[in-house]
C-alpha positions as CSV (number, residue, x, y, z in Angstrom):
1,X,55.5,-101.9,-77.5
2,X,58.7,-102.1,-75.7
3,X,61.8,-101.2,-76.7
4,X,64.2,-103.3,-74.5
5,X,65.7,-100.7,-72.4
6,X,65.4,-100.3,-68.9
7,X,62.9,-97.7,-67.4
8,X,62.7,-98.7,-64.1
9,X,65.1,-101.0,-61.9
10,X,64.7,-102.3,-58.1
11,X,68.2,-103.9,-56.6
12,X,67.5,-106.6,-53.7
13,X,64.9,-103.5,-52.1
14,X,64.0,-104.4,-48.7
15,X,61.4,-102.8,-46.1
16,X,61.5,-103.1,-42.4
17,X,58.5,-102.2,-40.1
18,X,59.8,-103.2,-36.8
19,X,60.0,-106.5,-36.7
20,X,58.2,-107.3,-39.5
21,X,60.0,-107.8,-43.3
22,X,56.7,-106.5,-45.4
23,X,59.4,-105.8,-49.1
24,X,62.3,-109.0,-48.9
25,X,65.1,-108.0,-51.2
26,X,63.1,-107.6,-54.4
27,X,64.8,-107.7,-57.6
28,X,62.3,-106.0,-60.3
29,X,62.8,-104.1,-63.8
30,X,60.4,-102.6,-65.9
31,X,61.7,-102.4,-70.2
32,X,60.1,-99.2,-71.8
33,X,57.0,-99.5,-73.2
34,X,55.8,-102.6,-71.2
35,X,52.4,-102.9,-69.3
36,X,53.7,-105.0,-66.1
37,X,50.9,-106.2,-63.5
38,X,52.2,-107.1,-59.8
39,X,50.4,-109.0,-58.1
40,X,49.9,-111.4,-54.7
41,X,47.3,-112.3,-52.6
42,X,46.6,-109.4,-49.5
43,X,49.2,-108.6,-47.5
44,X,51.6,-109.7,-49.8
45,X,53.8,-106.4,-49.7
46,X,52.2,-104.9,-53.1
47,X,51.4,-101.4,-52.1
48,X,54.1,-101.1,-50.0
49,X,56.6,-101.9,-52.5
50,X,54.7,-99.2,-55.2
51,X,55.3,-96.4,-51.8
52,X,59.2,-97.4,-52.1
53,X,58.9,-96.8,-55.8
54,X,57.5,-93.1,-55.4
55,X,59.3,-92.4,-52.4
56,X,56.8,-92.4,-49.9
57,X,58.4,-95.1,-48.1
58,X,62.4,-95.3,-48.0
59,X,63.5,-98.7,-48.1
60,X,65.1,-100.1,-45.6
61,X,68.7,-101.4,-48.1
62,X,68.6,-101.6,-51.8
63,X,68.0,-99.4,-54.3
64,X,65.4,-97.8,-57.1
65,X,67.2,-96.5,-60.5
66,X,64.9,-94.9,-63.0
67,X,66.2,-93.9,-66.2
68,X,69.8,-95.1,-65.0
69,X,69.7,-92.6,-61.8
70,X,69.3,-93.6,-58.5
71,X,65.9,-92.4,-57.1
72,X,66.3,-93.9,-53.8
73,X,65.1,-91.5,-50.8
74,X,63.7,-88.7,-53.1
75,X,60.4,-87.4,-51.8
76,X,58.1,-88.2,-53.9
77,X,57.8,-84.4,-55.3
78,X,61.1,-85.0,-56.8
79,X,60.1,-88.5,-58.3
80,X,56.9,-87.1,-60.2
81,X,59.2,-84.2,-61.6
82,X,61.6,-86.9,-62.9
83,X,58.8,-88.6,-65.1
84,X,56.7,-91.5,-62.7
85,X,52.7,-90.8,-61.4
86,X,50.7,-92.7,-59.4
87,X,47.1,-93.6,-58.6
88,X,46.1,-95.0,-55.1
89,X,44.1,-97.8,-54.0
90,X,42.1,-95.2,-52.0
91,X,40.9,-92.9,-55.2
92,X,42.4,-89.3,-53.6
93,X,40.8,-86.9,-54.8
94,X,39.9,-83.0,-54.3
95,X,36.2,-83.8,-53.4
96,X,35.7,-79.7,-53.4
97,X,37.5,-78.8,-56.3
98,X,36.0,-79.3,-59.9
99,X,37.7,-81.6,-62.5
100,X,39.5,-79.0,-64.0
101,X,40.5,-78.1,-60.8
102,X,41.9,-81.3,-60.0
103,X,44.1,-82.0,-63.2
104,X,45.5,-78.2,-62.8
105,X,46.8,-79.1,-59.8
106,X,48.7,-81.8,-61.1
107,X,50.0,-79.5,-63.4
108,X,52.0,-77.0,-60.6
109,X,55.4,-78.9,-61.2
110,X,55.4,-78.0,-65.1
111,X,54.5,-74.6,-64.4
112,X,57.1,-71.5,-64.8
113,X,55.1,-68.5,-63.5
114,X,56.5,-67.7,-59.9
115,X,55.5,-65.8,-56.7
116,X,56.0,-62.1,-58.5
117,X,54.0,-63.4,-61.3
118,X,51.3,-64.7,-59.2
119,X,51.4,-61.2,-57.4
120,X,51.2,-58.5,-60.3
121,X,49.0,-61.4,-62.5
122,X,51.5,-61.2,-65.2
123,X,50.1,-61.5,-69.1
124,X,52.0,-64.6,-69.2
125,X,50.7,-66.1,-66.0
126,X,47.8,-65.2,-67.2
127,X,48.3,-67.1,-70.9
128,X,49.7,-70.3,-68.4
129,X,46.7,-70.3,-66.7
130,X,44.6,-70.7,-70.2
131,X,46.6,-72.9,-71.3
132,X,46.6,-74.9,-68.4
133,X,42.9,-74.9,-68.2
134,X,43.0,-76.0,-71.9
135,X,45.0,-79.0,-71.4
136,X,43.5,-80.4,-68.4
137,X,39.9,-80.2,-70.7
138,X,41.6,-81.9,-73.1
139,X,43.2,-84.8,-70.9
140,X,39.6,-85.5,-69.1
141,X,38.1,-85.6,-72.9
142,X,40.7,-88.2,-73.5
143,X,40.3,-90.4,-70.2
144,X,36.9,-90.9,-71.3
145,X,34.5,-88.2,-69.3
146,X,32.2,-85.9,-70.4
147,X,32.3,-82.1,-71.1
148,X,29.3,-81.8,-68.7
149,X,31.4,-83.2,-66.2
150,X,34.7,-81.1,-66.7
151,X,33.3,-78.1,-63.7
152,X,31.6,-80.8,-61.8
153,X,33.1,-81.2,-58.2
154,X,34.6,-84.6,-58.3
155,X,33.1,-85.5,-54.8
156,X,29.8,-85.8,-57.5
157,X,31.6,-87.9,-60.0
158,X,30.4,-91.9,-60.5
159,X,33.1,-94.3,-58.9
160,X,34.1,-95.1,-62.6
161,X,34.3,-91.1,-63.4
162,X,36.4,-90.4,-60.2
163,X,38.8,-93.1,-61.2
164,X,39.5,-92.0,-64.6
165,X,39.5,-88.2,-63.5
166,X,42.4,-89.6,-61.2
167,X,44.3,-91.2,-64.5
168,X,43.9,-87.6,-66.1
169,X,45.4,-85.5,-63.2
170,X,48.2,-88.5,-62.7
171,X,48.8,-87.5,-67.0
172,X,49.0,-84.1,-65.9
173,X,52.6,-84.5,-64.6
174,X,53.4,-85.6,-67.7
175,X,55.1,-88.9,-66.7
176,X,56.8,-91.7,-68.4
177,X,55.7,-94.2,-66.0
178,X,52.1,-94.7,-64.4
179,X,51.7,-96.5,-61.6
180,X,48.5,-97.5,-61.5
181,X,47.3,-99.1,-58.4
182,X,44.4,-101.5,-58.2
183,X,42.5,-99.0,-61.2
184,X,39.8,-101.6,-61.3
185,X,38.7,-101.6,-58.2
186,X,35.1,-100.9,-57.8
187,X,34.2,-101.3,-61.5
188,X,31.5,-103.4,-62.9
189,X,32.5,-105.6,-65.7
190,X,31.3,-102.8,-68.5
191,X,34.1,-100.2,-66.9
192,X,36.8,-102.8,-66.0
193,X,36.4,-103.3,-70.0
194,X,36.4,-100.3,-71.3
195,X,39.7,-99.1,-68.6
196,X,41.3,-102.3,-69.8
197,X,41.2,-100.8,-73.6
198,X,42.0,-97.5,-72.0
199,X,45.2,-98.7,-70.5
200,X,46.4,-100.1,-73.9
201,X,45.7,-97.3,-75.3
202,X,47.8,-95.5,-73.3
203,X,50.4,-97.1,-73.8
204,X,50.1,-97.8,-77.9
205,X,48.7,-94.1,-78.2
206,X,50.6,-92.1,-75.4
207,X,54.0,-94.5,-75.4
208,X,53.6,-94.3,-71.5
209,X,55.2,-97.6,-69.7
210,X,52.8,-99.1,-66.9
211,X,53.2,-101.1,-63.7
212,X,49.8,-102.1,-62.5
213,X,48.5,-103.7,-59.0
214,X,45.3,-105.7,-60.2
215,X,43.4,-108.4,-58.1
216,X,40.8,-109.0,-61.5
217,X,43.0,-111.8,-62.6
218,X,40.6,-111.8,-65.7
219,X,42.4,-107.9,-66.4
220,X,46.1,-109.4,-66.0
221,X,45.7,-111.9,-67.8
222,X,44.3,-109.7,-70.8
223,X,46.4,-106.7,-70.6
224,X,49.8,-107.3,-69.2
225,X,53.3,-108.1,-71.1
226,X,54.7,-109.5,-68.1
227,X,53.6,-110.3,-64.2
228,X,55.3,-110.2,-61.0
229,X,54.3,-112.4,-57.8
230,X,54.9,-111.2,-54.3
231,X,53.7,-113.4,-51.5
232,X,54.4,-112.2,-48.0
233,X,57.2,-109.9,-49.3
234,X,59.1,-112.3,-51.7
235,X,59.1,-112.1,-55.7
236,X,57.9,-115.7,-56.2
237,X,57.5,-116.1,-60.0
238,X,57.9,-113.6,-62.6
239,X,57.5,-114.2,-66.4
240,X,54.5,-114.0,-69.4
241,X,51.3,-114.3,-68.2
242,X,50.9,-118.1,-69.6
243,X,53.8,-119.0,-67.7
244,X,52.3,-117.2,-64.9
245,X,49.0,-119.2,-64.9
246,X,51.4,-122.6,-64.6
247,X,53.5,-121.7,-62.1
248,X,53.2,-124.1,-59.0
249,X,54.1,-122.0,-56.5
250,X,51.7,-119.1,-57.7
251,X,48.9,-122.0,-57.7
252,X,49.5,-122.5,-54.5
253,X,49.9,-118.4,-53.3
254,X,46.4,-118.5,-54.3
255,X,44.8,-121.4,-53.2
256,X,40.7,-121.7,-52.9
257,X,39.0,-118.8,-55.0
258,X,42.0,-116.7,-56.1
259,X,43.4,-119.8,-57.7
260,X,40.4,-120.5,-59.4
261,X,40.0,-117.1,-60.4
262,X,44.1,-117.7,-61.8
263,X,43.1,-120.5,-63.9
264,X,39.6,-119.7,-65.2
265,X,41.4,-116.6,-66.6
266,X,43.5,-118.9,-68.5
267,X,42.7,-119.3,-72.8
């Protein structure tokens, strides 16, 4: 559960594309140990604020703090190394590479062997390389897929297979914060079910901290310690998901079937 402290801190972040304000000076924390959902109806600046927390975008003023250091205009490289992973919306996997081969890949960052190494196939490159192949078996076995599946390419996973083999090569970097974006998407109601467990028991198992983009208001409403609402780039509401389900100005963010979806969630 969380502990209080401050993993993750946005400062009035902003993001300019041309003329258009898509991110409008965003305030946002994330305690350690929480499982916080963002969410908004489309095109209300989710993603793009989740690319200014990994660095892909830079924003255009403010600032990201992780861990009390200011993150802002790292690559994303640097980002992962410092403790945060991603997923996408778009699952990005190597089609051509097995699952193994997928998760070790992750893995390069936490590697020590170097060039010469790689060269002259040193006995402890090659006791890295077991090692790593070892681990990455044992984080697909704990995301939930099956040993027959471990050499399989992943262009030949199911949907539900690919998604979780992208949770185990985001755990490869060894993060402290998983940003999961829209995991659920895709899923028929037996796999959103058995991710939403997963996800807990990430966090209650693993002690990661997890900021989620969701549109299944039935999944934020079950897993999340805290929601934030963007609409059209502004943090509108933010608070416990009961609060959440209240709020007038969310209501009205989602009018016609998102709202409904918002409020048969609700008990």
């Amino acid at each position: 559960m969380t502990t209080g402290e401050v993993l993750l801190e946005a400062r009035q972040v902003r993001k300019e594309f041309g003329g258009l304000i898509a991110v409008n000076d965003v305030d946002f924390t994330i305690p350690e140990g929480a499982i916080v959902s963002l969410i908004g109806p489309n095109g209300a600046g989710k993603t793009t604020f989740f690319n200014i927390l990994t660095g892909v975008y830079k924003p255009t003023r403010g600032e990201v703090a992780f861990r009390g250091r200011s993150i802002t205009g790292l690559p994303p490289h640097k980002i992962t190394a410092l403790g945060m992973a991603r997923t996408f919306q778009n699952i990005r996997l190597f089609h051509n590479m097995t699952s193994v081969e997928n998760v070790q890949v992750a893995m390069h960052s936490r590697l020590k062997g170097g060039v010469w190494a790689s060269i002259f196939r040193t006995p402890r490159l090659k006791r890295e390389e077991a090692e790593a192949d070892a681990r990455a078996r044992e984080l697909l076995a704990y995301c939930g897929l099956d040993r027959s599946q471990f050499d399989e390419y992943g262009k030949n996973l199911p949907y539900g297979d690919q998604r979780r083999l992208e949770v185990a090569r985001a755990l490869a970097a060894e993060p402290l914060l998983l940003l999961l974006d829209e995991p659920t998407a895709g899923m028929n109601p037996q796999e959103t079910a058995a991710f939403v467990e997963f996800v807990r028991k990430l966090r209650d198992e693993r002690g990661l901290t997890v900021l989620l983009i969701e549109h299944d208001m039935k999944v934020v409403m079950d897993i999340a310690d805290r929601i934030v609402v963007l609409d059209f780039g502004e943090k509108i509401a933010e608070g416990l998901p009961a609060e959440i389900q209240r709020n007038p100005k969310v209501i009205e963010a989602y009018l016609g079937k998102g709202a409904e979806a918002l409020m048969a969630s609700h008990g």
